[in-house]
C-alpha atoms as an extended CHARMM CRD file, in Angstrom:
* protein
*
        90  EXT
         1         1  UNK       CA             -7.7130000000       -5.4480000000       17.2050000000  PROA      1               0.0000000000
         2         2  UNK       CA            -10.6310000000       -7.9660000000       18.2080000000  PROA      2               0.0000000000
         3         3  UNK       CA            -11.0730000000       -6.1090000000       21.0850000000  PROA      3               0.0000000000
         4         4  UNK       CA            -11.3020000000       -2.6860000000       19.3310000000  PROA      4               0.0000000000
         5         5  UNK       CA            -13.8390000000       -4.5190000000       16.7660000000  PROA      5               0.0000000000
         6         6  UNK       CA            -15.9050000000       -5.7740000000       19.0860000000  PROA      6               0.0000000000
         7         7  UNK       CA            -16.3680000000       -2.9720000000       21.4660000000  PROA      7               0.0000000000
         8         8  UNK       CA            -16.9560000000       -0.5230000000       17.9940000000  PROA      8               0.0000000000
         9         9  UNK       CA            -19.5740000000       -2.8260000000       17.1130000000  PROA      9               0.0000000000
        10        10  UNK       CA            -21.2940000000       -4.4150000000       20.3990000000  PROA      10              0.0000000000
        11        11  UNK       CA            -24.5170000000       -3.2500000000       18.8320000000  PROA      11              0.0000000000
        12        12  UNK       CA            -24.3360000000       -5.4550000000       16.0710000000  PROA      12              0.0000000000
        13        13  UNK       CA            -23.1680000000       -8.9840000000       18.3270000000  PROA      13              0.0000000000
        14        14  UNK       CA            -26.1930000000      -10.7950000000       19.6210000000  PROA      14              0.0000000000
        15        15  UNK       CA            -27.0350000000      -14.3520000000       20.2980000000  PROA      15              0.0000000000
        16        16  UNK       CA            -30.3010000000      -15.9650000000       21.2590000000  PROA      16              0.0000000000
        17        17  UNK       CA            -31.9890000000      -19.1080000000       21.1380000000  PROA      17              0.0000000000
        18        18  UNK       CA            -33.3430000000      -19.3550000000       18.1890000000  PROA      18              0.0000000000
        19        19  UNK       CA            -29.9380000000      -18.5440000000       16.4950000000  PROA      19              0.0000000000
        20        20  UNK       CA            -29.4620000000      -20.9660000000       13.5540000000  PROA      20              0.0000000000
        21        21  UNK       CA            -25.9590000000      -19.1780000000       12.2120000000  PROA      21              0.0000000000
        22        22  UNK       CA            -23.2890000000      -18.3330000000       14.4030000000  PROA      22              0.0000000000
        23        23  UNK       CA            -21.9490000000      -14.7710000000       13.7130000000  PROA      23              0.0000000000
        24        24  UNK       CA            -18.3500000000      -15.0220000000       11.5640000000  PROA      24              0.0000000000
        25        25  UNK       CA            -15.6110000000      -12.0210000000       11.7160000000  PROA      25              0.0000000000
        26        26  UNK       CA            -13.1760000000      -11.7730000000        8.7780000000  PROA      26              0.0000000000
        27        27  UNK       CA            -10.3940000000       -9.7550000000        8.9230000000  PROA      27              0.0000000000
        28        28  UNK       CA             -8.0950000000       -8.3360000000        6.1330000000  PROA      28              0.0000000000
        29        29  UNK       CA             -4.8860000000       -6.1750000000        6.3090000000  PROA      29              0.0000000000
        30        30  UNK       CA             -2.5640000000       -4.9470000000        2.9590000000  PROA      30              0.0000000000
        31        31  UNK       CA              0.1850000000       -2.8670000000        1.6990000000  PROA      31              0.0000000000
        32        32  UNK       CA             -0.9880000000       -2.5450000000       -1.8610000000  PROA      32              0.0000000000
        33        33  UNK       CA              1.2130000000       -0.8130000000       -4.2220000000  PROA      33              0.0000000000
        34        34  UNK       CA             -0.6850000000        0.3860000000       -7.6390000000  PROA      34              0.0000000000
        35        35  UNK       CA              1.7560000000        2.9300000000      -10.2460000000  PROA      35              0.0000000000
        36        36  UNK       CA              3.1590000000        4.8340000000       -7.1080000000  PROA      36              0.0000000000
        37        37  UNK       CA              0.0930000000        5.2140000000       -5.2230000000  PROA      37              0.0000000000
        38        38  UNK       CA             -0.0090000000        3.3560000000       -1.7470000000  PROA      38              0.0000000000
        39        39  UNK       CA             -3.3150000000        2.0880000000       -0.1600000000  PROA      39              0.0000000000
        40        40  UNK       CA             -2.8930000000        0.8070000000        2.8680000000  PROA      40              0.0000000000
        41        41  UNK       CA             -5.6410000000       -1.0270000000        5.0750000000  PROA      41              0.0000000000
        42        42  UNK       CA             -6.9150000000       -3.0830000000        7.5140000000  PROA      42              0.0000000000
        43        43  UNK       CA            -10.8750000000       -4.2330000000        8.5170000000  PROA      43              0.0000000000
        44        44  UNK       CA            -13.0520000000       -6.4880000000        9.7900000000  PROA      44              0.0000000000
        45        45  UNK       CA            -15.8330000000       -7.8750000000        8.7940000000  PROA      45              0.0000000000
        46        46  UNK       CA            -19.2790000000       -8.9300000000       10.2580000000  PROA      46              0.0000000000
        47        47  UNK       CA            -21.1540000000      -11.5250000000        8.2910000000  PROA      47              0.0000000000
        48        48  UNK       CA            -24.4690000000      -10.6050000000        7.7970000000  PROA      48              0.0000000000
        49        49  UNK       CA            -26.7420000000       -7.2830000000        6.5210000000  PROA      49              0.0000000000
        50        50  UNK       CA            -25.6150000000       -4.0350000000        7.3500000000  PROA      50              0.0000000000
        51        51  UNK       CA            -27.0860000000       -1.9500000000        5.4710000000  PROA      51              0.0000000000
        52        52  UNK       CA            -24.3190000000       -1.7500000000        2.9200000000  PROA      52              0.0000000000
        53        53  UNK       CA            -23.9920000000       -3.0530000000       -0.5580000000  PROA      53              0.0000000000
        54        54  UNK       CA            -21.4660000000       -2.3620000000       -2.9600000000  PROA      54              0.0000000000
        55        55  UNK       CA            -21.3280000000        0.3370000000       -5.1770000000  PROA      55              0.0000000000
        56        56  UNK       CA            -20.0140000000       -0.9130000000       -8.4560000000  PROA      56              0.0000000000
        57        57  UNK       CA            -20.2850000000       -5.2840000000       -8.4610000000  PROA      57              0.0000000000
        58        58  UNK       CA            -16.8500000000       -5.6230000000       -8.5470000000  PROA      58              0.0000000000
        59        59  UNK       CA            -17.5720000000       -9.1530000000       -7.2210000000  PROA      59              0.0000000000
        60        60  UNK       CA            -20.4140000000      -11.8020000000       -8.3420000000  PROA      60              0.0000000000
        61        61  UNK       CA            -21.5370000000      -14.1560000000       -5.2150000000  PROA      61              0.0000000000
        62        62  UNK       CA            -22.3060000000      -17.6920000000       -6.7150000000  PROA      62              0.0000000000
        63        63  UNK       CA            -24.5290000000      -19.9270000000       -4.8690000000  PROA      63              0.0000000000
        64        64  UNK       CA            -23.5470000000      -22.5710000000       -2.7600000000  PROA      64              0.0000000000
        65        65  UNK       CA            -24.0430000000      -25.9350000000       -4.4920000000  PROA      65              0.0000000000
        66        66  UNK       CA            -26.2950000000      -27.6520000000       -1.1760000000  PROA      66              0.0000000000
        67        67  UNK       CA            -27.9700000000      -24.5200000000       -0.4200000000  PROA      67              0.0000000000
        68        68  UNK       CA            -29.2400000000      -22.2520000000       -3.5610000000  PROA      68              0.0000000000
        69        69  UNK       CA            -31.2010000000      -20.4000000000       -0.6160000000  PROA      69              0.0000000000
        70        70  UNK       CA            -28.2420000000      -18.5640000000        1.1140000000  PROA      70              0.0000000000
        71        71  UNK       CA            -27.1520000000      -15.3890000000       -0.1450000000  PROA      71              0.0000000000
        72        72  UNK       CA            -23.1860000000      -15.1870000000       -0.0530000000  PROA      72              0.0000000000
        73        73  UNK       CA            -23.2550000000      -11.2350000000       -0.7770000000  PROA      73              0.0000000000
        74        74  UNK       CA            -24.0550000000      -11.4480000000        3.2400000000  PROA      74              0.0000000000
        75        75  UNK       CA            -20.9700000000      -13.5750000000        3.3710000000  PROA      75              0.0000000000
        76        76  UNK       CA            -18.2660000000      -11.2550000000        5.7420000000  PROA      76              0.0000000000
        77        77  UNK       CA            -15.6070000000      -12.3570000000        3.2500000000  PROA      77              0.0000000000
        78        78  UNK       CA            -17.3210000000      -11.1830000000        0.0970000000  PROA      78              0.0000000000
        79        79  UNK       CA            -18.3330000000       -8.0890000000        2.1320000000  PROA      79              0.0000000000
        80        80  UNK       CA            -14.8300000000       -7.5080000000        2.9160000000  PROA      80              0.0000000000
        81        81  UNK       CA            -13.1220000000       -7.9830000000       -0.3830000000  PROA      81              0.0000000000
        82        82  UNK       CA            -16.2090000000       -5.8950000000       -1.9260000000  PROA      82              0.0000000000
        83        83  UNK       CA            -14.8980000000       -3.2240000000        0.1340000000  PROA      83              0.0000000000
        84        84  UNK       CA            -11.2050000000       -3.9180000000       -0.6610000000  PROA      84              0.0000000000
        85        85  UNK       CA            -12.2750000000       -3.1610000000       -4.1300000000  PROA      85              0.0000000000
        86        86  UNK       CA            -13.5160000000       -0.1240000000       -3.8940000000  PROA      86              0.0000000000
        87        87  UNK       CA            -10.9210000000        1.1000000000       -1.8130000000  PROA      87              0.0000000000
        88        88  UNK       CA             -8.4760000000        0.0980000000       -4.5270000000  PROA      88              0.0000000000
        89        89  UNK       CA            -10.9030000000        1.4980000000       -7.1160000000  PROA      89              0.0000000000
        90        90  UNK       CA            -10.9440000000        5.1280000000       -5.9400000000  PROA      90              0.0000000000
C-alpha cells in the first residue's frame, strides 16, 4: 500500500537542500459500524498543504506549546482524521 501511495502521489514527494521538515505519511484503515450503516476505509496521508481543508471543523488544531508558529491543520494526522470525519459525517 506504500508503494501504491507513493507512486499515486510522486508529484507531491520532493526533497532538497534547504528542506527543514522531513515529509511524514499517516495511514488509517476502519470497519466502522454506525445504526446499520457500514463505512469502510483506508488512506494515507501527506503532511503538508494540499489544497484541501475541511469542510465542516469537525476538529480544532491547538498549537504546539514550543512552537506557537506551526500550523497543525497541515499536520497529516489531523488531515487524516479531518477526513475520517467527514466520511463518517455523510
Amino acid at each position: 500500500l506504500a508503494l501504491k501511495y507513493h507512486q499515486q502521489n510522486l508529484h507531491k514527494w520532493f526533497r532538497g537542500e534547504n528542506l527543514l521538515h522531513q515529509r511524514v505519511v499517516s495511514y488509517a484503515e476502519l470497519d466502522l459500524s454506525i445504526q446499520h450503516q457500514v463505512l469502510q476505509y483506508a488512506s494515507y496521508q501527506q503532511n503538508g498543504y494540499d489544497d484541501w481543508r475541511p469542510k465542516k471543523e469537525f476538529l480544532s488544531a491547538t498549537c504546539l506549546p514550543c512552537h506557537a508558529l506551526v500550523d497543525r491543520s497541515l499536520c497529516s494526522e489531523f488531515q487524516l482524521l479531518s477526513k475520517i470525519c467527514e466520511e463518517v459525517a455523510q
